[in-house]
C-alpha positions as CSV (number, residue, x, y, z in Angstrom):
1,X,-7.6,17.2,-14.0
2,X,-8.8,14.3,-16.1
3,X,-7.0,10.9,-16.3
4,X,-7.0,8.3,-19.1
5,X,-6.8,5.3,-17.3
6,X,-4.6,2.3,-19.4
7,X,-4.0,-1.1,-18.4
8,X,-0.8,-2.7,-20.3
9,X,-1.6,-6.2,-21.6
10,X,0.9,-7.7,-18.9
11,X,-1.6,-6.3,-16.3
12,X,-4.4,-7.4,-18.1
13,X,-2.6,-11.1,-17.7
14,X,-2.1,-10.3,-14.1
15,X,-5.8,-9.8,-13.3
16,X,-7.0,-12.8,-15.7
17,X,-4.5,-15.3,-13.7
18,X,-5.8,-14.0,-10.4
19,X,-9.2,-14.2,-11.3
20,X,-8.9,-17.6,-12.6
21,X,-7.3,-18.9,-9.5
22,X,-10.0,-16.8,-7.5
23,X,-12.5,-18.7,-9.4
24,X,-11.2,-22.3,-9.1
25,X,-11.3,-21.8,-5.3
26,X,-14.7,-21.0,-5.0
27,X,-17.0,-20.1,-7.6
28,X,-17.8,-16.6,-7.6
29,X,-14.7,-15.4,-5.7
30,X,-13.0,-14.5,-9.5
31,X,-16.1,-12.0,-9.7
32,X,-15.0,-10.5,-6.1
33,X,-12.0,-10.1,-7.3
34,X,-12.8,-8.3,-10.6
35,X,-14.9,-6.0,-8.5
36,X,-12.1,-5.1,-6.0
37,X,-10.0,-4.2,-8.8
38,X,-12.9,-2.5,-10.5
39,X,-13.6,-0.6,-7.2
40,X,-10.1,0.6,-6.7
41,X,-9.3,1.3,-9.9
42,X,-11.9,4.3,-9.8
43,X,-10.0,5.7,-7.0
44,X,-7.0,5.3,-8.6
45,X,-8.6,7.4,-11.8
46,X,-10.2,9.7,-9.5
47,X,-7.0,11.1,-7.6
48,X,-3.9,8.7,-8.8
49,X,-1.4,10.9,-6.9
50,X,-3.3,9.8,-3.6
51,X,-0.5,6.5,-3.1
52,X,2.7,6.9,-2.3
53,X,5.6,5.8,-4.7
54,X,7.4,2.6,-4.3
55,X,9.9,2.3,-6.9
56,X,11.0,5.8,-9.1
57,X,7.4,7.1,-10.2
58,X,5.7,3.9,-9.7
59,X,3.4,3.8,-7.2
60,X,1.1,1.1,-5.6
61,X,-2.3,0.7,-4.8
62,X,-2.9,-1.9,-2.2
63,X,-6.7,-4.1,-2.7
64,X,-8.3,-4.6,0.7
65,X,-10.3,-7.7,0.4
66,X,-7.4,-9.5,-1.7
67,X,-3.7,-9.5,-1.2
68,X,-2.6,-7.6,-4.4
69,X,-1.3,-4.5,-5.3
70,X,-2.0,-2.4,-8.5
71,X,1.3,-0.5,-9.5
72,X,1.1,2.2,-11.7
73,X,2.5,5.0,-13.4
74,X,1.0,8.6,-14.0
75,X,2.2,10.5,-16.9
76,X,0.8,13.5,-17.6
77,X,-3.1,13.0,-17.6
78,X,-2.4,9.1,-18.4
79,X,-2.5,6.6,-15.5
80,X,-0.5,3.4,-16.8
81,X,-1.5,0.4,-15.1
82,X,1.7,-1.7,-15.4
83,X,0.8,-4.8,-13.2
84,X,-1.4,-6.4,-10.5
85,X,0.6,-8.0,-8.1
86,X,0.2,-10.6,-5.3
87,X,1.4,-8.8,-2.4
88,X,4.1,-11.5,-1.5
89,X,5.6,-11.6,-4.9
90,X,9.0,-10.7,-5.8
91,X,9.6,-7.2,-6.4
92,X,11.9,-7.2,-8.7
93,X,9.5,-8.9,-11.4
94,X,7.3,-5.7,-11.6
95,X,9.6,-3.4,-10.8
96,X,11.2,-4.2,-14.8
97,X,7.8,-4.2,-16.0
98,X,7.3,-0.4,-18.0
């Protein structure tokens, strides 16, 4: 089957906060970053029912170079990105995310 894969604008915010911290610590690391996400966001589009779910249908990818976590939804053949999370934060901040 083929996925759509859709990032919601709050995940979008996610990633551009992480990236911009990434970056102010060392120039470059924001790209790393991107990439990671890039990297296992194909695998995610590829075979999205591969993670296990955390929370009802959502589900969470974990990055391996960085401590975050892409949670997500699959609906039909649409995968929806609904945040990027630092491993350590609260759960109950994505978990109310749709």
């Amino acid at each position: 089957m083929k996925y759509t894969l859709y990032l919601q604008t709050a995940a979008i915010q996610d990633i551009q906060e992480a990236y911009d911290w990434y970056e102010a610590q060392k120039t470059g690391l924001g790209y790393t970053f991107l990439a990671t996400v890039g990297e296992i966001l194909a695998v995610i589009e590829q075979n999205p029912l591969v993670f296990v779910k955390v929370y009802k249908e959502k589900r969470r990818a974990v990055l391996q170079k960085f401590p975050y976590n892409i949670i997500y939804v699959v609906e039909a053949d649409l995968i929806r990105v609904s945040a990027v999370v630092h491993g350590k934060q609260d759960p109950n901040k994505w978990q109310k995310k749709k």
